[in-house]
C-alpha positions in Angstrom: 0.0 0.0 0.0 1.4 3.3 -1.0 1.9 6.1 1.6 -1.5 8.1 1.6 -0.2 10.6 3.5 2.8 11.7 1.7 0.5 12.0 -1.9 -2.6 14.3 -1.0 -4.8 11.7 -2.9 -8.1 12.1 -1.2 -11.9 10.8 -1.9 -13.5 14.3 -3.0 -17.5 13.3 -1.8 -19.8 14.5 -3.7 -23.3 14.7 -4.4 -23.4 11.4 -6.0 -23.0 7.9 -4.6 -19.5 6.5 -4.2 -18.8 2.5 -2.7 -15.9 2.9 -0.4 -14.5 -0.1 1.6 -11.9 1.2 4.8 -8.8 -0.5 4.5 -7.1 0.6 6.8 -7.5 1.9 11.1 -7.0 5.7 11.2 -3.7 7.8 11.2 -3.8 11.5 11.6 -2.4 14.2 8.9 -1.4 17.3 9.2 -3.6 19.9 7.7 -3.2 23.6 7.5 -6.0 23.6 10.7 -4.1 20.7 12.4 -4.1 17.2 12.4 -7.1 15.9 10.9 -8.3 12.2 11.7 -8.2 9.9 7.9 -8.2 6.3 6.7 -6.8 4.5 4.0 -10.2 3.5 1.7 -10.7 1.5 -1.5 -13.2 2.9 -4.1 -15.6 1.2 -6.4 -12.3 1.6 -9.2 -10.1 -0.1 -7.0 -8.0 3.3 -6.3 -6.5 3.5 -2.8 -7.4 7.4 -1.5 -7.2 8.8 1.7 -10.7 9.9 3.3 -10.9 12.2 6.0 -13.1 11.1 9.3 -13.4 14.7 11.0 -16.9 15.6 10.1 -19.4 14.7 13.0 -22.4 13.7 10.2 -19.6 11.3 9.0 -18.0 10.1 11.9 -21.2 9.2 13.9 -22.7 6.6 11.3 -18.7 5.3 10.9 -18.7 4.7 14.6 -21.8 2.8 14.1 -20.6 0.7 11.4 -17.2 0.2 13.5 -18.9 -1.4 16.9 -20.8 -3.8 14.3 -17.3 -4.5 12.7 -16.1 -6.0 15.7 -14.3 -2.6 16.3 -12.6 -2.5 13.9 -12.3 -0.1 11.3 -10.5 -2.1 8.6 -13.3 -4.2 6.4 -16.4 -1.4 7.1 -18.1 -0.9 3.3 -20.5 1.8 2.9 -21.8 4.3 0.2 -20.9 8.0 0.7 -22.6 11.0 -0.6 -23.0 15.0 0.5 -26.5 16.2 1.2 -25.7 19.0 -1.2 -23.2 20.7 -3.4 -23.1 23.4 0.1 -19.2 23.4 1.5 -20.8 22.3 5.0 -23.4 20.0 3.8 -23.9 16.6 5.5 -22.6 14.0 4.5 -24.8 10.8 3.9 -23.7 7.1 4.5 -25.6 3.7 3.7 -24.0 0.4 4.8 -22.8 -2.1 2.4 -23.2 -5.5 2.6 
């Protein structure tokens, strides 16, 4: 697996559905604001992409998913889209099976 955090390749969510699968448990990168929780996800092409965990409509249905995945990050599949094309529009998640 390449180093995510060195290349700045991140999942850009969007309005439209995209099928992720966490492959990875999180790291933290540095951002201009601080450090930022991520992990390391597979998308439905098969790219490796960094995704960023830090926003609370995201993170609270990823915990979710986590404590069903035996706690573990690594292995959760799920479907990601924004609400909206706003900057701060929540983001939406539906589990994969």
């Amino acid at each position: 697996m390449e180093n995510i955090q060195d290349k700045k390749n991140f999942l850009k969510v969007t309005t439209d559905w995209t099928d992720v699968e966490i492959i990875s448990e999180p790291y933290v990168i540095l951002t201009i604001r601080g450090y930022a929780p991520a992990v390391t996800i597979k998308n439905q092409n098969g790219e490796e992409l960094g995704f960023y965990l830090s926003a609370k409509s995201l993170s609270d249905k990823v915990e979710e998913l986590r404590k069903k995945n035996n706690n573990n990050f690594t292995g959760i599949k799920f479907k990601v889209k924004k609400e909206s094309n706003e900057k701060f529009a929540q983001y939406l998640i539906e589990e994969l099976i």
